[in-house]
Biopython code that builds the backbone (N, CA, C, O; Angstrom):
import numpy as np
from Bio.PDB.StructureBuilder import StructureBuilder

atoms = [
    (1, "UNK", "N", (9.529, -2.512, -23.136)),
    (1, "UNK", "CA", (9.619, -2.506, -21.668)),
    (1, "UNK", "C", (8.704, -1.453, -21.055)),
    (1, "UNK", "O", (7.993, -1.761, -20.099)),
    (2, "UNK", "N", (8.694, -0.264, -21.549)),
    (2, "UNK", "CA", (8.077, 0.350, -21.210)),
    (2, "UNK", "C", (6.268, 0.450, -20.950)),
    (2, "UNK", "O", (5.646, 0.890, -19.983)),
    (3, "UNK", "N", (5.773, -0.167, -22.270)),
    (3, "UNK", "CA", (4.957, -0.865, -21.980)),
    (3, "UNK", "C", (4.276, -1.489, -21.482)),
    (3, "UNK", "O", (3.050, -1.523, -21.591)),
    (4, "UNK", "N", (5.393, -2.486, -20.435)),
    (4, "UNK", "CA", (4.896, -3.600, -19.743)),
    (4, "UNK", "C", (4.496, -2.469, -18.062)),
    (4, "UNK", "O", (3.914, -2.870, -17.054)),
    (5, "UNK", "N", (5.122, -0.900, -18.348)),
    (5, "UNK", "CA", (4.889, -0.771, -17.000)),
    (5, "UNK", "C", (3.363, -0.129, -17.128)),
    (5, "UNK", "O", (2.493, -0.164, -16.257)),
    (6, "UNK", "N", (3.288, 0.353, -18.196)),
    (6, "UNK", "CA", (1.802, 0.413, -17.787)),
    (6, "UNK", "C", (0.727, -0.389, -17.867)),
    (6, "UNK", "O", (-0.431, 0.024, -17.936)),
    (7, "UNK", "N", (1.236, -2.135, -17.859)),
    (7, "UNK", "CA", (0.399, -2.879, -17.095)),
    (7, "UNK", "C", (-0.694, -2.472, -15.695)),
    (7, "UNK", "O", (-0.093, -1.828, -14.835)),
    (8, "UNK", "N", (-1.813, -2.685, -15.447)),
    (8, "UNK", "CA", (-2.353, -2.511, -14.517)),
    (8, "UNK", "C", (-2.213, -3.764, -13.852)),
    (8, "UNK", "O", (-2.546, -3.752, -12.667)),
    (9, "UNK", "N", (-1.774, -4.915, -14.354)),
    (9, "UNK", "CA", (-2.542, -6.266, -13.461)),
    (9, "UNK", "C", (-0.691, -6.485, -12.813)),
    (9, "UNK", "O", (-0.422, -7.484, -12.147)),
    (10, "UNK", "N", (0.163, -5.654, -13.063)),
    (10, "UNK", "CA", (1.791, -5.996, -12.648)),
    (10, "UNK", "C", (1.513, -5.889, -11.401)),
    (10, "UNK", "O", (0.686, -5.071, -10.998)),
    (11, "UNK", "N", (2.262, -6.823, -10.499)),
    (11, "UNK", "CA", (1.996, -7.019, -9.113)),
    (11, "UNK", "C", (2.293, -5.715, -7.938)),
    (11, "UNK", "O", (1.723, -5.419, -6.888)),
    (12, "UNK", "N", (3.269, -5.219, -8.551)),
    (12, "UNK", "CA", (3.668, -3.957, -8.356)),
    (12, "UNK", "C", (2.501, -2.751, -8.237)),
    (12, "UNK", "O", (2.291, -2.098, -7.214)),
    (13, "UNK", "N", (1.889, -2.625, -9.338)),
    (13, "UNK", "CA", (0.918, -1.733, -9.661)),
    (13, "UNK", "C", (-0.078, -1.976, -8.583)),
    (13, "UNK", "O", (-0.325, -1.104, -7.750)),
    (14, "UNK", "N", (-0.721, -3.272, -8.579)),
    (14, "UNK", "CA", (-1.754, -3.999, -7.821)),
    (14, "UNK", "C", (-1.285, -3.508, -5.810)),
    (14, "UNK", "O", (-2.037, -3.442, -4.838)),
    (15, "UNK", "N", (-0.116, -3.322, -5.895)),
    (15, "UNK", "CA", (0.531, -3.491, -4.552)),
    (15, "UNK", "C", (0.601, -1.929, -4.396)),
    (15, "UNK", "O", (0.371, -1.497, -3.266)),
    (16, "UNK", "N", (0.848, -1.162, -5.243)),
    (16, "UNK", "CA", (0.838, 0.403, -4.790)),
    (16, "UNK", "C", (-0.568, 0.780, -4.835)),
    (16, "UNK", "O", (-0.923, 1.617, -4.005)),
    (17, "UNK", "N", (-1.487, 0.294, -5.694)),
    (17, "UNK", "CA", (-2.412, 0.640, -5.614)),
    (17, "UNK", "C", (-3.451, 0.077, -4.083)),
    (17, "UNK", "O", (-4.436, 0.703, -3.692)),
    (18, "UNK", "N", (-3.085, -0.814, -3.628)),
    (18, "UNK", "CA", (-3.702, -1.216, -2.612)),
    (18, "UNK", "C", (-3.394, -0.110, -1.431)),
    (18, "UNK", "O", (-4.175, 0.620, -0.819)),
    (19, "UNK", "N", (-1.906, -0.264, -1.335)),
    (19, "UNK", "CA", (-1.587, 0.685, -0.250)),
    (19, "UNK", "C", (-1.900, 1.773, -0.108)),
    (19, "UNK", "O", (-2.013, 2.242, 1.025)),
    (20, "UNK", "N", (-2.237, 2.817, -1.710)),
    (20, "UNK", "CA", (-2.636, 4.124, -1.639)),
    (20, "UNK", "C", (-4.063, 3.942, -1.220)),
    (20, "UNK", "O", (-4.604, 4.830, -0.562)),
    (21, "UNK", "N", (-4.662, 2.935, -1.529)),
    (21, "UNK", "CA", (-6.352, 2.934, -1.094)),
    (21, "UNK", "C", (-5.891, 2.884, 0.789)),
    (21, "UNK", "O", (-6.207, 3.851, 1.483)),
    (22, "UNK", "N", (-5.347, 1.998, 1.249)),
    (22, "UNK", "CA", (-4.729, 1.642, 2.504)),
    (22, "UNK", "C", (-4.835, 3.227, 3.141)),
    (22, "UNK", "O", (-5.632, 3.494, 4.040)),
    (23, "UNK", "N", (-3.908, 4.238, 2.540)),
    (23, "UNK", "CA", (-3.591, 5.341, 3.250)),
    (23, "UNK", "C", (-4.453, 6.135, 3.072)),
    (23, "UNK", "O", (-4.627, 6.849, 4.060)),
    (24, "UNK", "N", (-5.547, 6.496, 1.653)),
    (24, "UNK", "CA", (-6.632, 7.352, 1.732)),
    (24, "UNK", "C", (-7.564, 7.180, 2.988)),
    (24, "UNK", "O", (-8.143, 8.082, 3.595)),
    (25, "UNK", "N", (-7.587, 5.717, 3.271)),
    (25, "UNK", "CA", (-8.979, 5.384, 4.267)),
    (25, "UNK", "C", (-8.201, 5.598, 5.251)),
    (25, "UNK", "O", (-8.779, 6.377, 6.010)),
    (26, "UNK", "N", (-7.400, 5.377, 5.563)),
    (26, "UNK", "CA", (-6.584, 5.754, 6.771)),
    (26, "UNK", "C", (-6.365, 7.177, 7.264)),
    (26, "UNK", "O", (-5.858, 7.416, 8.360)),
    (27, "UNK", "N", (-6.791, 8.162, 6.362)),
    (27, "UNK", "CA", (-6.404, 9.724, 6.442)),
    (27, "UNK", "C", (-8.224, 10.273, 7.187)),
    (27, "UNK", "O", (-8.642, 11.413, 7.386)),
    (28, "UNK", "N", (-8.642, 9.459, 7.332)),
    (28, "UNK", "CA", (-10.243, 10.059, 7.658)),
    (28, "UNK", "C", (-9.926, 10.249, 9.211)),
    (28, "UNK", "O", (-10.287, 11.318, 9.703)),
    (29, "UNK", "N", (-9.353, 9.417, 9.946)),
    (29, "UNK", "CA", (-9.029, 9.674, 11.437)),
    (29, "UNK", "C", (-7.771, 10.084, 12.023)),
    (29, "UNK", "O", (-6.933, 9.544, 11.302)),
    (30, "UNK", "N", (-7.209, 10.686, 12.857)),
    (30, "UNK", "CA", (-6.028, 10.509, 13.252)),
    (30, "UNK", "C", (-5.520, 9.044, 13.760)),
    (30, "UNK", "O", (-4.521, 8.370, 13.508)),
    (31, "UNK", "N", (-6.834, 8.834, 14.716)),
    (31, "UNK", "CA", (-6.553, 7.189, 15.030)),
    (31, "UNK", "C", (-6.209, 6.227, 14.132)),
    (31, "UNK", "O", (-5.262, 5.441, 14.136)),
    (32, "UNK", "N", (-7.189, 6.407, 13.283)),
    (32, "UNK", "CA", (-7.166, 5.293, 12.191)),
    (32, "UNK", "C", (-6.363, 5.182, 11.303)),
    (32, "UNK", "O", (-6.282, 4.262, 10.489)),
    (33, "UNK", "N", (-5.471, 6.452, 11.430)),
    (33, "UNK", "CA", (-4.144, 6.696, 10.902)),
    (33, "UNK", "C", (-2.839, 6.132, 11.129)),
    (33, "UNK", "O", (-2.073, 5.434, 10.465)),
    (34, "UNK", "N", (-2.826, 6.627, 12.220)),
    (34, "UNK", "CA", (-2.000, 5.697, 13.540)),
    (34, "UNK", "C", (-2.149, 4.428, 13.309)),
    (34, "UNK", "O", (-1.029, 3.986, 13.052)),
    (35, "UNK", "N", (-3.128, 3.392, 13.251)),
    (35, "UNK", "CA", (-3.090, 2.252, 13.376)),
    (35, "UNK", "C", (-3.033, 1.546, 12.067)),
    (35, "UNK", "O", (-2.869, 0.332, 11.944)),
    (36, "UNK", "N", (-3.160, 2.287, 11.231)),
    (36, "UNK", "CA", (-3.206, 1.863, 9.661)),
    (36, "UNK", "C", (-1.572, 2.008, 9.608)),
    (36, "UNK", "O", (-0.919, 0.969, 9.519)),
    (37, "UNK", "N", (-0.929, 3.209, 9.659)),
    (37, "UNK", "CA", (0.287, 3.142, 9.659)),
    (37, "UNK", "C", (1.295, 1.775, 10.344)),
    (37, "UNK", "O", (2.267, 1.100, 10.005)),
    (38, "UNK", "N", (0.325, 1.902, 11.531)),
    (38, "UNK", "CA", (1.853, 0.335, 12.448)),
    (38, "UNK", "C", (0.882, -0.581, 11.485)),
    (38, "UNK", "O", (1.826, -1.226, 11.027)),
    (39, "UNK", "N", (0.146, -0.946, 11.055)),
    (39, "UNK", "CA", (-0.226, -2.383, 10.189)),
    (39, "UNK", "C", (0.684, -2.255, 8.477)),
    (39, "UNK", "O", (1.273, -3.109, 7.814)),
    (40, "UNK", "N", (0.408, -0.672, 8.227)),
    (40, "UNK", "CA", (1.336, -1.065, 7.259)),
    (40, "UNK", "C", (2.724, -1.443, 7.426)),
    (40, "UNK", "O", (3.124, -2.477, 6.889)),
    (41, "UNK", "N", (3.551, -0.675, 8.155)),
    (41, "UNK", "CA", (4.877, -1.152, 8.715)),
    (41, "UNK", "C", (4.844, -2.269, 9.025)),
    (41, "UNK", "O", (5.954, -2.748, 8.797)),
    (42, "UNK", "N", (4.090, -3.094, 9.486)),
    (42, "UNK", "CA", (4.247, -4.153, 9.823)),
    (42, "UNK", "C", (4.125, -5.464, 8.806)),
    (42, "UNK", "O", (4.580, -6.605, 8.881)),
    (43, "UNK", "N", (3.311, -4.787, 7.833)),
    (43, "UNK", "CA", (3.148, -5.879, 6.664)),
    (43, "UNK", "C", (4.099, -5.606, 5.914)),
    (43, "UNK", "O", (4.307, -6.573, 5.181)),
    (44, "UNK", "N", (5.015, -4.508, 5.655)),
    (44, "UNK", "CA", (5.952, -3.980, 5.313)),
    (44, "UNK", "C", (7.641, -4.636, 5.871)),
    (44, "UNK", "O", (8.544, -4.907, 5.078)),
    (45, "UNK", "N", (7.709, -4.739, 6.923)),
    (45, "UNK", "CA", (7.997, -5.887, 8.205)),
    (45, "UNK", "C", (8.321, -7.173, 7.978)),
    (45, "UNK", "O", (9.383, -7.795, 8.011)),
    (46, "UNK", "N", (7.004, -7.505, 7.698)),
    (46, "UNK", "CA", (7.015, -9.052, 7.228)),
    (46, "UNK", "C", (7.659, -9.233, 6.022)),
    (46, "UNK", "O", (8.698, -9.884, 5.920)),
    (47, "UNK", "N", (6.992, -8.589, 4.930)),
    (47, "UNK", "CA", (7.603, -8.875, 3.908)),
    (47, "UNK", "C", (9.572, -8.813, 3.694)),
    (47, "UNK", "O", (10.225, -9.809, 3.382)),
    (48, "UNK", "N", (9.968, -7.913, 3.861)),
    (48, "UNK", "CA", (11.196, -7.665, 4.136)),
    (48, "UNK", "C", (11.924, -9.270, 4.831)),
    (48, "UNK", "O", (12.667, -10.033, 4.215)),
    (49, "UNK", "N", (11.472, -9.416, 6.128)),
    (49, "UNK", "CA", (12.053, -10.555, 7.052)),
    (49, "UNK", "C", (11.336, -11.912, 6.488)),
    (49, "UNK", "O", (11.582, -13.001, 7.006)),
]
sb = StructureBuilder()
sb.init_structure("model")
sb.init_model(0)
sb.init_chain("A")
sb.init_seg("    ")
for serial, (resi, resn, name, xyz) in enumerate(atoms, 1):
    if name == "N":
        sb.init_residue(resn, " ", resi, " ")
    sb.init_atom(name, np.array(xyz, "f"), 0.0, 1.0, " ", f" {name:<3s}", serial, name[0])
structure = sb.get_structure()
């Protein structure tokens, strides 16, 4: 089991890793922060509902 988590291609992995890219590029502006944030919440949002 353990194993399987250090899969890279686990959807999971693929999905944190997106978001941390998401929030690095997002940390260059305050704005772009702000608005990266309500898009993540919001895809965050969706998924949930």
């Amino acid at each position: 089991d353990s194993d399987d988590d250090k899969g890279e291609d686990s959807p999971d992995k693929a999905k944190q890793r997106k978001k941390r890219s998401a929030e690095t590029f997002a940390s260059k502006t305050p704005a772009d922060k702000k608005a990266k944030l309500r898009c993540l919440s919001n895809l965050v949002l969706m998924e949930v509902s």
